[in-house]
C-alpha positions in Angstrom: 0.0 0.0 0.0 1.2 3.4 -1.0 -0.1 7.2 -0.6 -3.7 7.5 0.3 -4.5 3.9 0.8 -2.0 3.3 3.6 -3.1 6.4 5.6 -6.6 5.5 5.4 -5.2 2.1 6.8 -3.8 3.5 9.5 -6.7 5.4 10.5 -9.0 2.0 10.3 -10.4 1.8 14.3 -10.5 6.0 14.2 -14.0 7.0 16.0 -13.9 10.6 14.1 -13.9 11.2 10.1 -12.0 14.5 10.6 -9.1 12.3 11.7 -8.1 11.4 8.4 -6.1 13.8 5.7 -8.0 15.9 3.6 -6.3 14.0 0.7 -6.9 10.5 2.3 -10.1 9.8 -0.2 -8.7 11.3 -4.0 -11.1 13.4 -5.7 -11.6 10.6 -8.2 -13.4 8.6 -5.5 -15.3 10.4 -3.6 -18.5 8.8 -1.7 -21.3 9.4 -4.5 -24.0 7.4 -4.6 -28.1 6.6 -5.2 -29.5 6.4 -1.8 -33.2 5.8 -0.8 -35.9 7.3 1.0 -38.3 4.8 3.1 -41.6 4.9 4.7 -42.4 2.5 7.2 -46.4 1.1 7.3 -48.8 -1.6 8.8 -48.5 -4.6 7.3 -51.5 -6.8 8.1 -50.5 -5.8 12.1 -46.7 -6.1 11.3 -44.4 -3.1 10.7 -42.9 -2.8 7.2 -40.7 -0.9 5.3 -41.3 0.0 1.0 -38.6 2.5 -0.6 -41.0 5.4 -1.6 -38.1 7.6 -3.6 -35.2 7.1 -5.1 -32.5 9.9 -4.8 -29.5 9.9 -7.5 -26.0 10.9 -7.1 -25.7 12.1 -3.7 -22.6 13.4 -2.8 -20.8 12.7 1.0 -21.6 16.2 2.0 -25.4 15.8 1.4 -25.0 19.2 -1.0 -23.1 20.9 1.5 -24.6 20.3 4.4 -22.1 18.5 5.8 -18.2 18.9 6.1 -14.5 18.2 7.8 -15.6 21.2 10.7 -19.5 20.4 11.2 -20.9 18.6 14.1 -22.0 15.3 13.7 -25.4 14.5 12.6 -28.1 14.4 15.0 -31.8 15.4 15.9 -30.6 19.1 15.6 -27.6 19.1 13.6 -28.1 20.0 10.7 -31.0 22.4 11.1 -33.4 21.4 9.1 -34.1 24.3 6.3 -36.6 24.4 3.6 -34.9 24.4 0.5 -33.9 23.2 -3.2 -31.6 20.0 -3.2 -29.2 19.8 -5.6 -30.0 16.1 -7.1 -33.0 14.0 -8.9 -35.6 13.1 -6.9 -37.3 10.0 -8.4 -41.0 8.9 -7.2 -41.0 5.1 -7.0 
């Protein structure tokens, strides 16, 4: 292992994110992905979950609202906003 891949090793066990280099993920790979909205519903007396929308190319920062210097997320962090997001939002 060489460069970013052996730092990123060496941070495996780290409980914080902000630990690692700002260069320990190259631009190339950054965490982008499809990710899904559920809803969760009776089933015939049992709980279950259906995907209800489909949301494409998400990038790791959630369209900015998260970075290297903000708290972690929780029930008030980040403050929830009305606003535009910056990716496709597909009905299912």
């Amino acid at each position: 292992m060489t460069g970013a891949t052996e730092r990123v090793a060496s941070f495996i066990g780290s409980t914080s994110l902000a630990a690692l280099p700002a260069d320990a993920i190259p631009k190339a790979k950054k965490a982008i992905a499809d990710t899904f909205v559920a809803q969760l519903y009776d089933n015939n007396g049992a709980l279950a979950v259906k995907s209800v929308y489909k949301v494409v190319d998400v990038p790791q920062t959630f369209g900015g609202a998260f970075s290297r210097t903000s708290p972690p997320p929780s029930g008030t962090s980040p403050e929830c906003k009305p606003g535009n997001v910056p990716w496709k939002v597909t009905k299912l």
